[in-house]
Structures are given as C-alpha cells and as structure tokens.
C-alpha positions as CSV (number, residue, x, y, z in Angstrom):
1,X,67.2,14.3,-25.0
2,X,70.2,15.7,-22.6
3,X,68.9,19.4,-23.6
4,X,65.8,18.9,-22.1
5,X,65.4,21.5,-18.9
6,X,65.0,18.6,-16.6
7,X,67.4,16.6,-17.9
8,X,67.6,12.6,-18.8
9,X,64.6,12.6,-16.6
10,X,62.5,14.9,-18.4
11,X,63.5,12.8,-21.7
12,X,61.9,9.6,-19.8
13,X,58.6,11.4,-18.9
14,X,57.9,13.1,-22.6
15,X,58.4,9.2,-23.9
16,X,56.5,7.9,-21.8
17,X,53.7,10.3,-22.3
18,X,54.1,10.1,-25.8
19,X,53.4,6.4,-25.1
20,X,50.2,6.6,-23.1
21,X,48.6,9.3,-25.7
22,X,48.8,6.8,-28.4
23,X,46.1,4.3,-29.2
24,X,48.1,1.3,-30.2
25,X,45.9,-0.8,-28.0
26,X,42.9,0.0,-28.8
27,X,42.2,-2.2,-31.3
28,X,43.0,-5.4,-29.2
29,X,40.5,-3.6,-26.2
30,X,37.8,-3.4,-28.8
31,X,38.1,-7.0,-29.9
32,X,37.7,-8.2,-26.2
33,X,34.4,-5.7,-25.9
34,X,33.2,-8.0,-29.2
35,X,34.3,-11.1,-27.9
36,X,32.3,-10.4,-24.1
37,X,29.2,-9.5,-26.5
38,X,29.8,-12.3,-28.7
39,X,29.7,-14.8,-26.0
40,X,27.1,-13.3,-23.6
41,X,24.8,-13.7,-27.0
42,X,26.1,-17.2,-27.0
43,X,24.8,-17.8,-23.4
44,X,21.0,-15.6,-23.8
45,X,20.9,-18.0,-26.9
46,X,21.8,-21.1,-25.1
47,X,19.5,-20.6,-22.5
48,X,16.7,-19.8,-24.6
49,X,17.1,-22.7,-27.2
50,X,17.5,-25.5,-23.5
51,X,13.8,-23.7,-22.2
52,X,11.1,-26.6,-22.4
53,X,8.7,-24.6,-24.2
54,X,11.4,-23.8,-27.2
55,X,12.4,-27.3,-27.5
56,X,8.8,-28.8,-27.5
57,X,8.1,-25.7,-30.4
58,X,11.6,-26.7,-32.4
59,X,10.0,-30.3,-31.9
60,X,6.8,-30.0,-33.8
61,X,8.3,-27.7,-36.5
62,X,10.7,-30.5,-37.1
63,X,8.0,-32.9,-37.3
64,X,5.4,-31.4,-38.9
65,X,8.7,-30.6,-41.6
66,X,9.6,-34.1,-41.9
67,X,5.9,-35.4,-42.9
C-alpha cells in the first residue's frame, strides 16, 4: 500500500474503487424492484376485486356454485 506513487492516499482510493466496482448489493436492490412490483400488483388487484361490478360478478358465481 505505502509503494503506491501517491502514497497512503492512493491505497484509500484503489480500495475504495475496488469497492464501488463490485456488485455485492445488487442482489438486495433487485429484491426491493420485486417487492415494489409485488405490491403495486397487490394494489391493481385490490382495486379491481373492491369495483361494484366485480363483486356483484364474484356474487353470482358464488351463488349460482352453491345451488
């Protein structure tokens, strides 16, 4: 580290880019992208199983099941 031609400093800035070219965190970035997707689903679904029309349709199905 101390034979590097800017010194201790020049040490610090090869780690640290070292660091940043890695991908250790890529794997938590990519479950938060499936998580937001996961749960903006959640919600489009949510919405369109509480629509009037939906619930009246789920209604009859049910009924028409249960006779």
């Amino acid at each position: 580290m101390i034979n590097s031609p800017l010194g201790p400093i020049g040490a610090r800035i090869r780690t640290l880019l070292r660091r940043l070219r890695g991908d250790a965190g890529m794997n938590t970035a990519e479950y938060a992208v499936g998580t937001l997707a996961a749960v903006a689903f959640a919600a489009v679904l949510l919405k369109v199983l509480t629509s009037p029309n939906i619930q009246k349709s789920l209604a009859e199905i049910i009924e028409r099941a249960l006779k």
